[in-house]
Residue frames relative to the residue before (quaternion, step in Angstrom):
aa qw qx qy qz dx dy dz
X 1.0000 0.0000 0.0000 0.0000 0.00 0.00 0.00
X 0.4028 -0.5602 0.6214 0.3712 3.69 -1.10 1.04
X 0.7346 -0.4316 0.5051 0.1377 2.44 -2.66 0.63
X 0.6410 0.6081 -0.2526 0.3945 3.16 1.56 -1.20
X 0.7004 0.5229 -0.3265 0.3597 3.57 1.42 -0.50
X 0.4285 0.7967 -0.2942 0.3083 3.36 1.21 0.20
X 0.0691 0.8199 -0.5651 -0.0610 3.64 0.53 1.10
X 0.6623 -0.5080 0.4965 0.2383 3.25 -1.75 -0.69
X 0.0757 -0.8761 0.3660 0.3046 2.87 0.06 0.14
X 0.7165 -0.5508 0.3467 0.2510 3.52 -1.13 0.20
X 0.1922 -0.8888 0.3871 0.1523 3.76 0.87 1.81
X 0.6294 0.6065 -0.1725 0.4541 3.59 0.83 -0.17
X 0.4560 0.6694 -0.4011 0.4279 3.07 1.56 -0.39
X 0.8731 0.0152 0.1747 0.4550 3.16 0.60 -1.71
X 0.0345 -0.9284 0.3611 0.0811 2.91 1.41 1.71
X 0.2877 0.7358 -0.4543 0.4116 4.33 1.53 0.15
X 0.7762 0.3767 0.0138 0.5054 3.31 0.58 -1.22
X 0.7710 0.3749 -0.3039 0.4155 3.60 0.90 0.27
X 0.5031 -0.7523 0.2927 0.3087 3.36 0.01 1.74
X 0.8558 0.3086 -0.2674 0.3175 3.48 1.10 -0.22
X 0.4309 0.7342 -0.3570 0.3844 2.84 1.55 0.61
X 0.4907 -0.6655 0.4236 0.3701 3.56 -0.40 1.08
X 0.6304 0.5675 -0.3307 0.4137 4.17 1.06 -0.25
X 0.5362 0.7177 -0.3801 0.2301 3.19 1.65 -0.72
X 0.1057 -0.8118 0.5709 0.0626 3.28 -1.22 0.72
X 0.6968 -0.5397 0.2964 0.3678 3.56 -0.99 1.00
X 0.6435 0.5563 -0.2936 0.4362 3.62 1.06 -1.91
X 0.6570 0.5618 -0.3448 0.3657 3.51 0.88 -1.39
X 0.6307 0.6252 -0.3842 0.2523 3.69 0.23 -0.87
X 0.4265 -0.7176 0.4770 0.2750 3.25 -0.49 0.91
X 0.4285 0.7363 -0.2909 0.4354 3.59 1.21 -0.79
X 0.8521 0.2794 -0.0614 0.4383 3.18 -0.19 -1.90
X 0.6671 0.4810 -0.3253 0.4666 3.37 1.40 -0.18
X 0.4461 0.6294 -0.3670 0.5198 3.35 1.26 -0.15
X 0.7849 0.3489 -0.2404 0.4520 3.45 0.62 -1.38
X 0.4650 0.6356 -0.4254 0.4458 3.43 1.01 -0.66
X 0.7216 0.4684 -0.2593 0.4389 3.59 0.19 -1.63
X 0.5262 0.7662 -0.2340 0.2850 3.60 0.71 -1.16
X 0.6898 0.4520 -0.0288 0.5648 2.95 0.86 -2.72
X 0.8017 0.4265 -0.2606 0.3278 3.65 0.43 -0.62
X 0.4569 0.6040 -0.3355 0.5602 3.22 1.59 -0.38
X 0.6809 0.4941 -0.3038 0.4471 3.55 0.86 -1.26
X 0.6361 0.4035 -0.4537 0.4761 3.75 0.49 -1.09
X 0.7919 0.3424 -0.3741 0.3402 3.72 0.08 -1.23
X 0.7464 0.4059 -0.4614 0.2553 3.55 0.48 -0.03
X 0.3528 0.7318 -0.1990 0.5481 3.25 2.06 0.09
X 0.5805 0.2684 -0.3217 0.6982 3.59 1.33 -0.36
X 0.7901 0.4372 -0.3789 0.2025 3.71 0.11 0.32
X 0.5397 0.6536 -0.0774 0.5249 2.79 2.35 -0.69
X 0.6796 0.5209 -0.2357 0.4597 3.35 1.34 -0.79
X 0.6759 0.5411 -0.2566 0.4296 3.46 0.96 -0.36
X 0.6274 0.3678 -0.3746 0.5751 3.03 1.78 -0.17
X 0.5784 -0.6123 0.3308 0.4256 3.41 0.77 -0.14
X 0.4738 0.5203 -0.5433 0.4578 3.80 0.80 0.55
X 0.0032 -0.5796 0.7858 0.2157 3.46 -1.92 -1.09
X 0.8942 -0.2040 0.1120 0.3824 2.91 -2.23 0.21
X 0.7186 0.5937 -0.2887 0.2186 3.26 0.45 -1.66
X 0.7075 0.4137 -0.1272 0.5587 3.43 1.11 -1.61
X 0.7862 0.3681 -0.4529 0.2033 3.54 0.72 -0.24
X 0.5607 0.5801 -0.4284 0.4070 2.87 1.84 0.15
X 0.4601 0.6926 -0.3097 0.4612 3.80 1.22 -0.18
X 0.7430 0.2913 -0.2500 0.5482 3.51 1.24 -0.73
X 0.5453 0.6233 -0.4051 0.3873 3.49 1.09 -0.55
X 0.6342 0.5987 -0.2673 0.4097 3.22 1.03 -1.41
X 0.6120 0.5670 -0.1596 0.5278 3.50 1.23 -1.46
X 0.6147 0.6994 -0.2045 0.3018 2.95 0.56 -0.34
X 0.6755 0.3811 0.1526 0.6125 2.87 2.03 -1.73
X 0.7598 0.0802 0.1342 0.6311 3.45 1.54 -0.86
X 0.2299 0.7338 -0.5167 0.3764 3.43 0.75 1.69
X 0.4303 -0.3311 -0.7708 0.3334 1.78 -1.49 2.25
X 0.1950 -0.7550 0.6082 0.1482 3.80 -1.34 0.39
X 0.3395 -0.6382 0.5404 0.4306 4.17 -0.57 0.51
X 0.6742 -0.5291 0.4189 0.2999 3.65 -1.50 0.18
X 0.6742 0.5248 -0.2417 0.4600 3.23 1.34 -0.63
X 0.4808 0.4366 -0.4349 0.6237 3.95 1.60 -0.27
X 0.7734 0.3314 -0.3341 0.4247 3.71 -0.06 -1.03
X 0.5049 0.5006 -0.5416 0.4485 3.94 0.61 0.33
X 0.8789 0.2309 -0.2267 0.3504 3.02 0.48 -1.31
X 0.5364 0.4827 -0.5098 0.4683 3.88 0.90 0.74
X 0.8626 0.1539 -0.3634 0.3165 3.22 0.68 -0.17
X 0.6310 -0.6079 0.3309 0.3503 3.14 1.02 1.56
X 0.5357 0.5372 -0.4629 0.4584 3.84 0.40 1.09
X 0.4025 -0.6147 0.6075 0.3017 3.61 -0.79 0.68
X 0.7560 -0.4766 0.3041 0.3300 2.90 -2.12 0.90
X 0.6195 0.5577 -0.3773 0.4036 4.03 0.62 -1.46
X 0.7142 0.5714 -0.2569 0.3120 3.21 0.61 -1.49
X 0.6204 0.4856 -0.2285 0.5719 3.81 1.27 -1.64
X 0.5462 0.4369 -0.5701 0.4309 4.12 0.60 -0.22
X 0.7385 0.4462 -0.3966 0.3134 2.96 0.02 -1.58
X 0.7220 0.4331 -0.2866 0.4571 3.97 0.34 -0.68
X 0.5495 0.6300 -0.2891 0.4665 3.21 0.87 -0.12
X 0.7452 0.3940 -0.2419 0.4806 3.61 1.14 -1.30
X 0.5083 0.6913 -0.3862 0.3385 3.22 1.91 -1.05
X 0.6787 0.5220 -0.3076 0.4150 3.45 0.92 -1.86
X 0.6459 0.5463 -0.3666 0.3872 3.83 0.81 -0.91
X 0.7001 0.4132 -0.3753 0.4452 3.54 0.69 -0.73
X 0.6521 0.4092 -0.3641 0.5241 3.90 0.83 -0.41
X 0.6622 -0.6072 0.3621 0.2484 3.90 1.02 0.11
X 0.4395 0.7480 -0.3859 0.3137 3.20 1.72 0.23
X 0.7804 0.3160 0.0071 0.5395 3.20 0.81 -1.33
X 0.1213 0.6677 -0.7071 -0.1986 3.63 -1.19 -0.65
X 0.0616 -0.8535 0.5157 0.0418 2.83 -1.64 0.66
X 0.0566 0.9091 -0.3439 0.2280 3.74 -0.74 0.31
X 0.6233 -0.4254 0.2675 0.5991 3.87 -0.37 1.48
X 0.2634 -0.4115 0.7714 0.4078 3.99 -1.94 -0.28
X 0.7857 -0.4444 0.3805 0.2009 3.03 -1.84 0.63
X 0.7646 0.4878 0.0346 0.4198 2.37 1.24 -2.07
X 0.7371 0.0114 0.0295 0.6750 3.53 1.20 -0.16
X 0.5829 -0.6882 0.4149 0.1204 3.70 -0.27 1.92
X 0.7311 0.5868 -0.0671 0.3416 3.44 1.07 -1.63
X 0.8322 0.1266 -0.2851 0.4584 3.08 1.30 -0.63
X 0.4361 -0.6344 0.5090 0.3851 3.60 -0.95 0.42
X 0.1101 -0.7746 0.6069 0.1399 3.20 -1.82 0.64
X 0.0705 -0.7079 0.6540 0.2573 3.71 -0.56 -0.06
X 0.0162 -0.7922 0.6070 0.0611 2.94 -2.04 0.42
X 0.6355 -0.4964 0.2774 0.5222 3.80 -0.80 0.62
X 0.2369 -0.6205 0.6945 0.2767 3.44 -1.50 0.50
X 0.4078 -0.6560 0.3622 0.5217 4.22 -0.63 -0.05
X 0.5321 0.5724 -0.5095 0.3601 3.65 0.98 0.73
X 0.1868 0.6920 -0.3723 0.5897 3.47 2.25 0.43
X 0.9116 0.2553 -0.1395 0.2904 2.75 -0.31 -1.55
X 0.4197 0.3451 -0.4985 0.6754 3.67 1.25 0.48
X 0.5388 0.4458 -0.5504 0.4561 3.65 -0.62 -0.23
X 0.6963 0.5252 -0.2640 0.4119 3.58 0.32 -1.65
X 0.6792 0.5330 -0.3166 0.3929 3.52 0.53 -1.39
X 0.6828 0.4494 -0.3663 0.4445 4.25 0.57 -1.44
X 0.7545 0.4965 -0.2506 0.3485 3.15 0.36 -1.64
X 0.5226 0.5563 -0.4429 0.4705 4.01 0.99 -0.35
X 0.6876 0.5437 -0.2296 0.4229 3.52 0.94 -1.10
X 0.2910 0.8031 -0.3507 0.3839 3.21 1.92 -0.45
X 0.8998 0.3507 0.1335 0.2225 1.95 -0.15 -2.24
X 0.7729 0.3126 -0.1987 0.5153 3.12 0.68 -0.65
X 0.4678 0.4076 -0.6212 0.4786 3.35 1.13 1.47
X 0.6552 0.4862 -0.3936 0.4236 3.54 0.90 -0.40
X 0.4471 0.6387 -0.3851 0.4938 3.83 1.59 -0.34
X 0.8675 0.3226 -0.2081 0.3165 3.65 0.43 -1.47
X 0.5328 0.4610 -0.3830 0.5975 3.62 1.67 0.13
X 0.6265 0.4068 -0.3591 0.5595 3.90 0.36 0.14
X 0.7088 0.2389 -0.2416 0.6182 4.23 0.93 -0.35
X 0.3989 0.5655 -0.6966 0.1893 3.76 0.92 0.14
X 0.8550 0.2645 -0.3027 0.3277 3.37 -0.34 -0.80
X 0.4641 0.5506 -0.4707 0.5099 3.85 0.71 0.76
X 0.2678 -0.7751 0.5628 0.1044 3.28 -0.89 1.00
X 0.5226 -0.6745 0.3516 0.3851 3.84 -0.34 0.68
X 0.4332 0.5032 -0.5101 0.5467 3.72 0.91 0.50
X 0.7162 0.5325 -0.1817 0.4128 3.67 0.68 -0.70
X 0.7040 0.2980 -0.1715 0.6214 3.68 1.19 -0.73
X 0.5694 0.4106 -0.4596 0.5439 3.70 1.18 0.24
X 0.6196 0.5912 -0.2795 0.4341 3.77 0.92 -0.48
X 0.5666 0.6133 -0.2458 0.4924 3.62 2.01 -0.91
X 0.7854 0.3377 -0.2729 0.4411 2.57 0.24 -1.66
X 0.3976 0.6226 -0.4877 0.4652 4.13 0.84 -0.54
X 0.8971 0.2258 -0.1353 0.3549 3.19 -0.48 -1.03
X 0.4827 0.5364 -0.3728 0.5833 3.74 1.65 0.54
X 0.5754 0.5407 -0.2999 0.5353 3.33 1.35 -1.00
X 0.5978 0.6278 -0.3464 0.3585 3.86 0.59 -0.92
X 0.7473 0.3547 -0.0860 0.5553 3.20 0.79 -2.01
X 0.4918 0.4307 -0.5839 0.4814 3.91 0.92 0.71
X 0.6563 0.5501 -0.3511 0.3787 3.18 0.30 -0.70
X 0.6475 0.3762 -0.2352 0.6196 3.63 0.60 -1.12
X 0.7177 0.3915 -0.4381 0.3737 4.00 0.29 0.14
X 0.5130 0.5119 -0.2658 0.6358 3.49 1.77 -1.03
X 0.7111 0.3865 -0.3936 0.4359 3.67 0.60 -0.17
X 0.5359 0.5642 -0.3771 0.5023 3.95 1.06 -0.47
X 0.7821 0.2764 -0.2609 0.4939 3.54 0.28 -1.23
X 0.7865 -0.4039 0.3980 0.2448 3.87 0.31 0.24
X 0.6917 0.6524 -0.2240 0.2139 3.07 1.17 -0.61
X 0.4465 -0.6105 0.4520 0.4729 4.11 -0.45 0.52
X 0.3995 -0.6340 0.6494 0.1293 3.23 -1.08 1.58
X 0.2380 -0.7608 0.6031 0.0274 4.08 -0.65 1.41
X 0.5147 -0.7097 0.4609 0.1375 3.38 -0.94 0.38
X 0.6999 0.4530 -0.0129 0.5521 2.37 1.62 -1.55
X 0.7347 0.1654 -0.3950 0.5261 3.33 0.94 0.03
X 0.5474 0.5434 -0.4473 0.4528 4.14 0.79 -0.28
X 0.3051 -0.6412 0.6767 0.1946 3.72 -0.86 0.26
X 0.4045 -0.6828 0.5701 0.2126 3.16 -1.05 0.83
């Protein structure tokens, strides 16, 4: 998305929801709701993941893999929202249990890549089922006109946040 589409919006509209507005309220913030929703998604999908023996970290590491295999460290940092130090260390973990492998690209020495091993891909196979029972009781009552309309309008305010801090706006990792 151009730079040029970036409007303002209209503080007064919804003075609840503006941190300086003397109406503002905590519930109202799109922010704190964002994180709120977030944290809770994590715990419940975290009670489903742990029993199989993964968590957040790896399932977003295989999911990602999943979609973009062999992947460089620096796409799978930034999709799965984890700094670089942090994604090694999980990264070597998955390799030693056989999830992952990694190792220079061929094609350029410098960057590291990791890719599924097919003991991943079982790993990959429970934990989807995981998930996407803890997905369909959190979207039961959303209708799929509604969670295409979310994730739009989540997709918007990435952009306009990847656009504040400076950052190259990716295709490949922003949905459109």
């Amino acid at each position: 998305m151009a730079r040029s589409t970036l409007r303002n919006a209209d503080p007064t509209a919804l003075p609840e929801t503006n941190p300086s507005s003397d109406s503002f309220r905590i519930a109202e913030y799109p922010f704190y709701r964002i994180a709120r929703v977030a944290r809770l998604y994590t715990e419940c999908l975290d009670r489903e993941l742990k029993p199989r023996g993964m968590d957040q970290a790896r399932w977003r590491i295989l999911m990602i893999l999943r979609e973009h295999n062999p992947a460089a460290m620096g796409l799978i940092a930034e999709l799965a929202v984890m700094k670089l130090p942090t994604l090694f260390k999980v990264v070597r973990r998955m390799a030693n249990e056989g999830l992952v492998r990694h190792g220079p690209r061929l094609s350029d020495q410098r960057v590291t890549e990791v890719s599924i091993t097919p003991r991943g891909r079982r790993a990959l196979v429970i934990i989807r089922a995981a998930a996407a029972q803890v997905y369909s009781r959190v979207t039961s009552s959303l209708t799929a006109k509604e969670i295409a309309a979310l994730n739009a309008l989540l997709g918007r305010v990435e952009v306009n946040l990847l656009d504040i801090g400076g950052r190259k706006i990716r295709s490949d990792v922003v949905a459109a």
